[in-house]
LOTORTI-300876 format. One record per residue (C-alpha): x, y, z; residue in three letters. Coordinates in steps of 0.1 Angstrom, whole numbers, padded with zeros to 4 digits, always signed. Layout:
BEGIN
XYZala
...
//
This chain:
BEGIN
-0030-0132+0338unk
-0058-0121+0361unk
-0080-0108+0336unk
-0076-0139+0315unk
-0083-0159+0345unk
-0114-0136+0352unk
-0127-0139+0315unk
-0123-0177+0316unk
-0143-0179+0348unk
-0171-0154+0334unk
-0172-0173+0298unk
-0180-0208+0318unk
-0205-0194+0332unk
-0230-0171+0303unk
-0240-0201+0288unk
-0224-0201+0258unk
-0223-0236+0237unk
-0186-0230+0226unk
-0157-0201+0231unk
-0122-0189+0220unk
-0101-0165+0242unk
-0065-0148+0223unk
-0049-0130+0247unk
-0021-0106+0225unk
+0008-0090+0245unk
+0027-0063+0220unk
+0058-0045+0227unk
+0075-0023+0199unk
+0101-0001+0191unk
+0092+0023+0166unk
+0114+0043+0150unk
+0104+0075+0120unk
+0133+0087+0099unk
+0132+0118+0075unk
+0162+0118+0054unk
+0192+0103+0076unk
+0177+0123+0109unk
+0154+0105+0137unk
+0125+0123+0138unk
+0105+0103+0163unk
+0110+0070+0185unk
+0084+0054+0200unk
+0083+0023+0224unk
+0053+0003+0233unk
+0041-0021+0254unk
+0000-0032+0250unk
-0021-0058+0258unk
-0053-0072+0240unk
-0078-0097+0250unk
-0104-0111+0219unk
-0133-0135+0229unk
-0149-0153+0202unk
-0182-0166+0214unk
-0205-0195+0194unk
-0241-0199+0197unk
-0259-0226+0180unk
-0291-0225+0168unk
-0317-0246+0144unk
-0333-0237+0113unk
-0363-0255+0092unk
-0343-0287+0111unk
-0309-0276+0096unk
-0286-0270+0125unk
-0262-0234+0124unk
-0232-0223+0146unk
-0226-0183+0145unk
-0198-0167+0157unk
-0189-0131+0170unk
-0157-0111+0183unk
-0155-0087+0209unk
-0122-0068+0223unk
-0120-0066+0262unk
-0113-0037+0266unk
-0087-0026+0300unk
-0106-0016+0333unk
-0141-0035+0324unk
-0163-0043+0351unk
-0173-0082+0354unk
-0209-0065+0347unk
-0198-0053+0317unk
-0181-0081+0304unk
-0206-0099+0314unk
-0234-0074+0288unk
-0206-0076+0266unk
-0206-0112+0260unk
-0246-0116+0258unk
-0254-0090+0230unk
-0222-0107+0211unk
-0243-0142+0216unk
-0272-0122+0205unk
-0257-0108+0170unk
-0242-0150+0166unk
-0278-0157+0165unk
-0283-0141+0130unk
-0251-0161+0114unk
-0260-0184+0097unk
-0228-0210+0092unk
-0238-0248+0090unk
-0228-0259+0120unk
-0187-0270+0128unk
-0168-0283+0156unk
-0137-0264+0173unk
-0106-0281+0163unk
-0094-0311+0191unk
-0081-0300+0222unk
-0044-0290+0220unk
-0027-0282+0249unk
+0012-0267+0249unk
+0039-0252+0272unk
+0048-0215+0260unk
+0070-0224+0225unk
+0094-0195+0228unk
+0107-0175+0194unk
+0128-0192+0175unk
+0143-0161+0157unk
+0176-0146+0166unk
+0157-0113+0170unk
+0144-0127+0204unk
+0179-0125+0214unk
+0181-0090+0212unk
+0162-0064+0231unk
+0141-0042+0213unk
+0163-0016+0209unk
+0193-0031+0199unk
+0174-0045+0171unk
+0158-0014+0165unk
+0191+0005+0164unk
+0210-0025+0141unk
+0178-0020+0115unk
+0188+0021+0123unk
+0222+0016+0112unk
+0216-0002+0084unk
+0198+0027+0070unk
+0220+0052+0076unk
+0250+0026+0055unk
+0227+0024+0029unk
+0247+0037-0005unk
+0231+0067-0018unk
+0247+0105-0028unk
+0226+0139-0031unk
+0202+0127-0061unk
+0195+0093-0048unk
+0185+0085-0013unk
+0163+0079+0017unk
+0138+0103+0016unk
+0113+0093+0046unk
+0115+0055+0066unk
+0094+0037+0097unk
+0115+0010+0113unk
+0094-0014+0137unk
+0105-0037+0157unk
+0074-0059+0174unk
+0077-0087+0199unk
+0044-0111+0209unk
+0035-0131+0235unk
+0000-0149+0223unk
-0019-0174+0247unk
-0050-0193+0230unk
-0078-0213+0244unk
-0110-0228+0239unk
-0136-0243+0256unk
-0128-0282+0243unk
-0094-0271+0265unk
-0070-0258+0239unk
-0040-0242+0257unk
-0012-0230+0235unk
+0012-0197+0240unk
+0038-0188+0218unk
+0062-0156+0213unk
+0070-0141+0179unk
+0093-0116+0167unk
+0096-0093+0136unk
+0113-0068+0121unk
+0091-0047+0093unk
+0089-0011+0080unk
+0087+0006+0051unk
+0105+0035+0033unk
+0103+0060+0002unk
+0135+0061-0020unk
+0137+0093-0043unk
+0157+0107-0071unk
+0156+0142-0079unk
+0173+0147-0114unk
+0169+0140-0139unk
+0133+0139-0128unk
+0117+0139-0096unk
+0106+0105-0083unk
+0101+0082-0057unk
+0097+0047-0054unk
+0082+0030-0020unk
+0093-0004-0003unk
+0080-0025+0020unk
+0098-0054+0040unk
+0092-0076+0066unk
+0119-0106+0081unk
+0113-0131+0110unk
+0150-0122+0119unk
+0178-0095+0120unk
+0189-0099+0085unk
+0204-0068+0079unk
+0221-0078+0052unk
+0195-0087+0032unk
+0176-0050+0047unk
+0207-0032+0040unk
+0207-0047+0001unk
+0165-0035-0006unk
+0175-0002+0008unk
+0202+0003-0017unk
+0180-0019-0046unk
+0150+0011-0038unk
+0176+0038-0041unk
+0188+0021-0075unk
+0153+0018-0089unk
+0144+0053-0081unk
+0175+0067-0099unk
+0164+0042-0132unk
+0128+0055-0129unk
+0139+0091-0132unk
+0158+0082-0165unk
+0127+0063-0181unk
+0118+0088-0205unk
+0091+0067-0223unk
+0067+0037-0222unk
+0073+0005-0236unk
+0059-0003-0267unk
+0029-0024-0267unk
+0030-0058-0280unk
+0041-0093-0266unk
+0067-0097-0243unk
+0092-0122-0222unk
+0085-0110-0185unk
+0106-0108-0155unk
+0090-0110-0122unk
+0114-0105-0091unk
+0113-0106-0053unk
+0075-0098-0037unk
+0058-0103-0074unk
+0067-0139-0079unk
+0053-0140-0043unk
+0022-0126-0056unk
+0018-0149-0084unk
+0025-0178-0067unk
-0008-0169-0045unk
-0029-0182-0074unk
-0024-0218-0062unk
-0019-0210-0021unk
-0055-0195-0026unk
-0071-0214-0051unk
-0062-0244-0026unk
-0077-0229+0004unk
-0107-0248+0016unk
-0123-0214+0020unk
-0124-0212-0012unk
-0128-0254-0027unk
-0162-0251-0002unk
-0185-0225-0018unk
-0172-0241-0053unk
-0152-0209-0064unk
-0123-0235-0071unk
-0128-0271-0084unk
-0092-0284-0073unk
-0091-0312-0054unk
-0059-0330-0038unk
-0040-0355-0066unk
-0052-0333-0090unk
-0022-0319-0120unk
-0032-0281-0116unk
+0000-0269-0134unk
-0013-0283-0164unk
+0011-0299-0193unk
+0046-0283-0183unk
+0059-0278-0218unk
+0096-0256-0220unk
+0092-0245-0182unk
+0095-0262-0146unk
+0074-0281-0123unk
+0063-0262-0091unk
+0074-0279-0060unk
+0058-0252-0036unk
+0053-0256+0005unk
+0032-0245+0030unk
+0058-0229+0057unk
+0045-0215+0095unk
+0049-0183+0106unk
+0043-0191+0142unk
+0035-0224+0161unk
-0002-0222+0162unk
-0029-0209+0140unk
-0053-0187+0154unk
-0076-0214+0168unk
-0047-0230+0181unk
-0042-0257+0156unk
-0002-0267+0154unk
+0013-0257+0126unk
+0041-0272+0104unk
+0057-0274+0072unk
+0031-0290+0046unk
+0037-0299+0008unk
+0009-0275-0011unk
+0025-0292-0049unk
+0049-0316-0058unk
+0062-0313-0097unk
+0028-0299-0106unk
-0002-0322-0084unk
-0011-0306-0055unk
-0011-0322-0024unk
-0030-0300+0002unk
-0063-0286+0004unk
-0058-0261+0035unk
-0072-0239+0060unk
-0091-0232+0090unk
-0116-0256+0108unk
-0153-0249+0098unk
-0142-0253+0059unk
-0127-0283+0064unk
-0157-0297+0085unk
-0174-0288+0058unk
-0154-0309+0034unk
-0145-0335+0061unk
-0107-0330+0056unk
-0078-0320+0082unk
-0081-0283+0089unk
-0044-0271+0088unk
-0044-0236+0097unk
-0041-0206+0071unk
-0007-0201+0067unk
+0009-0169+0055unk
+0045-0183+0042unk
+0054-0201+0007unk
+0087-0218+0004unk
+0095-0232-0037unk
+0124-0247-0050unk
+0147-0224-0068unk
+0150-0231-0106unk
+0180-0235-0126unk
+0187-0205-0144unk
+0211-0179-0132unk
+0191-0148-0134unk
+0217-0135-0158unk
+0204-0159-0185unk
+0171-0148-0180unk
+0179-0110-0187unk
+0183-0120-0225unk
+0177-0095-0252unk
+0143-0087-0254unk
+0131-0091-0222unk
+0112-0065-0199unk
+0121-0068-0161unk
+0090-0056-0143unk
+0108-0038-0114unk
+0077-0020-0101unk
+0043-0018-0103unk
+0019+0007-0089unk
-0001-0022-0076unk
+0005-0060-0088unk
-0024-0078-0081unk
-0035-0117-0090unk
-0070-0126-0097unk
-0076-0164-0079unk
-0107-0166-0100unk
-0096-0167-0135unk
-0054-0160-0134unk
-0050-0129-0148unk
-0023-0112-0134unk
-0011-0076-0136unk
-0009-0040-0130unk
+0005-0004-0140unk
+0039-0002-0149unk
+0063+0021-0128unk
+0098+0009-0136unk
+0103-0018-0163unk
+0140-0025-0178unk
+0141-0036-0214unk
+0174-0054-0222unk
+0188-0052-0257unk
+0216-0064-0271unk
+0253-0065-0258unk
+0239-0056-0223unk
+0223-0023-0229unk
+0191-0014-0210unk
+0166+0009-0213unk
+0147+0022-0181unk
+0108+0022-0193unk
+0077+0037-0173unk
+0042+0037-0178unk
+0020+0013-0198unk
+0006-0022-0180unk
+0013-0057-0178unk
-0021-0081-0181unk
-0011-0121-0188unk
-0026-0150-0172unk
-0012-0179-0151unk
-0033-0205-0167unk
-0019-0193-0205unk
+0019-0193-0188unk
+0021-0219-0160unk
+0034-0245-0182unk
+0068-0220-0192unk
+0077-0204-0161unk
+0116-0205-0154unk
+0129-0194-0121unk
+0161-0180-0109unk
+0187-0203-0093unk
+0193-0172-0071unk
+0172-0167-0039unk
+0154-0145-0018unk
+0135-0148+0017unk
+0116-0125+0038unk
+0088-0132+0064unk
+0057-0145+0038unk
+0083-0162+0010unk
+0114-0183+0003unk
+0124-0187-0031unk
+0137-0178-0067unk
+0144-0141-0066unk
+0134-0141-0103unk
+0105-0158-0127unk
+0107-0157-0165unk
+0066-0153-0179unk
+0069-0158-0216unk
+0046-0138-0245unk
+0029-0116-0216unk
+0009-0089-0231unk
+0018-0050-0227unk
-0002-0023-0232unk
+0020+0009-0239unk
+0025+0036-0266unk
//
C-alpha cells in the first residue's frame, strides 16, 4: 500500500495529461508431477506494480494521445521512478493514436472472489487438484506421464487519474499435463485446462479423457482418406470456432475496417438445416483492465448480433459504449444428444496439433492427431494424420450442437458441434 500510495503521489506530480496504475498481488501453489511422484512444489507470493502513462500531443492540427507501460520495479528510489516515468512520457510521444478519453470514473469497495476456490487455502486446493490426478484411471500402457498443477490467487487494485478505484480478487485453478501410451505405439497426447473453481470432477474426467485419447492415437494405424466429411468438434475447439464472431465483433477490429459488422446486423447468415447462435459475452472478473465493470452481455441472439465490444479508445473511436475485452463465451446448448451426432460416417476431430481460426476470412483448421471415424453398428476407427481446412462462412448456417455441456474458465456450452461437408486432406 505504501508504494502505491508513493506512485500515486509521484504520478500527480510529472505532469502527465492522463495515468493508469494496476497494482497485481500473486500468490501460488505450484505443484510438478512426473508419473504419479511430486517432483517439485513451489509456493509464491509476488507483487507487481504497472503505470500506464498518456501524453498528448498535436499533429498538422490533428490531435494524438500515446500511451506507454512501465513495471515498478521493488526497492526503486522516488528518483528513479521519477526517470522512469519521464523517458516512458518520452517514447508516448512517438504513438500516434487519435486522441481518446479514459473511461468515466468508477469507484468500488474490494469485490471479493466469488469462486469456491477462495474458500480454500492454496494448498488444500492444490492438494484436492493433487489427488485428483493420482485417481485418474490409467494401467501400465496408459497414463500420466509428466503434470503442472497451479493454483493462483489475485488481489488487483486499478486507478486512474479521472479517479477510478476498483479492487478485486480472483482465483484459478490451471495446469497442464502429457498423457502417453506406449504400445501399441509410443504416443502422447498434451492437455491443457483451466476452471474458476474446484471442479474436480470435471479435472478428474479430462485426465482420464487424455489418457483415453492417447491409448486411441497409438492404435491409429492410418490417415483418413481425403474427401468430404461430417465433422465433430468437441470441448476447447467449438471454443475456438466460436472466436470467429467474439473477434470479428471486437471494436478493435470494426475500427480499422478489418470487419464490416455492425450491431442489428444477421451475421449467421440464412440458417438452413442447423441452429441459430444465441452466444454471450460472460466476465471473468469484475473489472476490465481499465477498470470498466463488467457483466454478462448478449454478443448474438438467434443469429443478429447485438454487441460490438471492447476497450475504450476503439469505442471512442466509433462513439459506442466500451465494454471491456472479455475472455469468456457462454451459448445455448443444442438439441442433439451427442450420440446422434456420432452417426456413420462421421469423423470426430479429437485432436489437433494446433486448431487455429482465421477472423479474416473463416477458414478454420489444422493437422490432424486423433480423429475417430464411426461406421456402422458402432464401430470406430482411430485415424491420425492428414488435416481439416473448412470455413465458417460455408457452414454457419448447419452447425448442430450437443445437448450435453461443458464449462471451463474461457467457455460454457455444447461439449460437441456437428460441421457438415468439411474438407480433409489425407491419403
Amino acid at each position: 500500500m505504501e508504494q502505491i500510495e508513493q506512485m500515486i503521489s509521484i504520478l500527480k506530480k510529472s505532469g502527465l495529461d492522463a495515468w493508469r496504475l494496476t497494482s497485481t498481488r500473486t500468490r501460488a501453489a505450484e505443484l510438478y508431477f512426473i508419473k504419479d511422484k511430486l517432483d517439485m512444489p513451489r509456493f509464491r507470493d509476488m507483487s507487481e506494480l504497472c503505470a500506464e502513462v498518456f501524453r498528448d500531443f498535436e499533429e498538422d492540427g490533428k490531435k494524438y494521445r500515446g500511451s506507454t507501460r512501465i513495471f515498478i520495479e521493488p526497492g526503486m528510489t522516488p528518483e528513479e521512478i521519477e526517470k522512469k516515468i519521464r523517458d516512458a512520457a518520452y517514447a508516448a510521444s512517438f504513438v500516434k493514436n487519435p486522441w481518446y478519453p479514459l473511461p468515466e470514473k468508477t469507484v468500488s469497495e474490494r469485490v471479493a472472489s466469488d469462486s469456491d476456490l477462495a474458500k480454500m487455502t492454496l494448498q488444500e486446493a492444490a492438494s484436492a487438484a493433487a489427488d485428483t490426478l493420482l485417481e485418474a484411471s490409467g494401467d501400465e500402457t496408459a497414463f500420466i506421464n509428466s503434470a503442472e498443477i497451479f493454483v493462483r490467487r489475485l488481489d488487483v487494485r486499478i486507478l486512474d487519474s479521472e479517479g477510478t478505484d476498483v479492487a478485486y480478487g480472483l482465483d484459478r485453478l490451471s495446469g497442464e499435463f502429457v498423457a502417453q501410451c506406449t504400445s501399441p505405439a509410443d504416443v502422447e497426447q498434451f492437455r491443457q485446462f483451466s476452471f474458476a473453481r474446484a471442479d474436480m470432477a470435471a479435472l478428474k474426467a479430462k485426465l482420464e479423457e487424455g489418457i483415453r485419447d492417447a491409448w486411441l492415437r497409438a492404435q491409429a494405424k492410418e490417415a483418413p482418406k481425403a474427401g468430404k466429411y461430417d465433422i465433430i468438434l468437441t470441448g476447447e475447439n467449438v471454443r475456438t470456432l466460436l472466436e470467429f464472431y467474439e473477434q470479428r465483433s471486437a471494436s478493435a477490429m470494426i475500427y480499422p475496417q478489418y470487419s464490416d459488422w455492425k450491431a442489428g446486423d444477421a451475421v449467421q447468415g440464412d440458417v438452413t438445416d442447423g441452429e441459430k447462435l444465441n452466444i454471450a459475452l460472460m466476465p471473468t472478473r469484475p473489472f476490465s483492465d481499465e477498470g470498466i465493470p463488467m457483466w454478462p452481455r448478449p454478443l448474438m441472439e438467434e443469429g443478429t448480433l447485438l454487441t460490438i465490444h471492447g476497450g475504450a479508445r476503439f469505442a471512442s473511436y466509433l462513439e459506442i459504449e466500451p465494454t471491456g475485452e472479455y475472455e469468456k463465451l457462454a451459448l445455448d446448448c443444442g438439441t442433439k444428444p451427442l450420440a446422434d451426432l456420432r452417426r456413420p460416417g462421421t469423423l470426430e476431430a479429437v485432436s489437433f496439433s494446433d486448431f487455429q481460426m482465421d477472423p479474416m476470412d473463416g477458414h478454420f483448421g489444422g493437422e490432424l492427431r486423433l480423429g475417430l471415424l464411426r461406421g456402422e453398428h458402432g464401430k470406430m476407427t482411430a485415424l491420425s494424420g492428414g488435416s481439416i481446412n473448412g470455413s465458417i462462412l460455408a457452414s454457419q448456417g448447419r452447425l448442430i450442437f450437443s445437448r450435453e455441456r461443458c464449462e471451463d474458465s474461457t467457455y460454457e456450452g455444447p461439449l460437441a458441434v456437428l460441421i457438415p461437408d468439411v474438407t480433409v486432406a489425407g491419403e
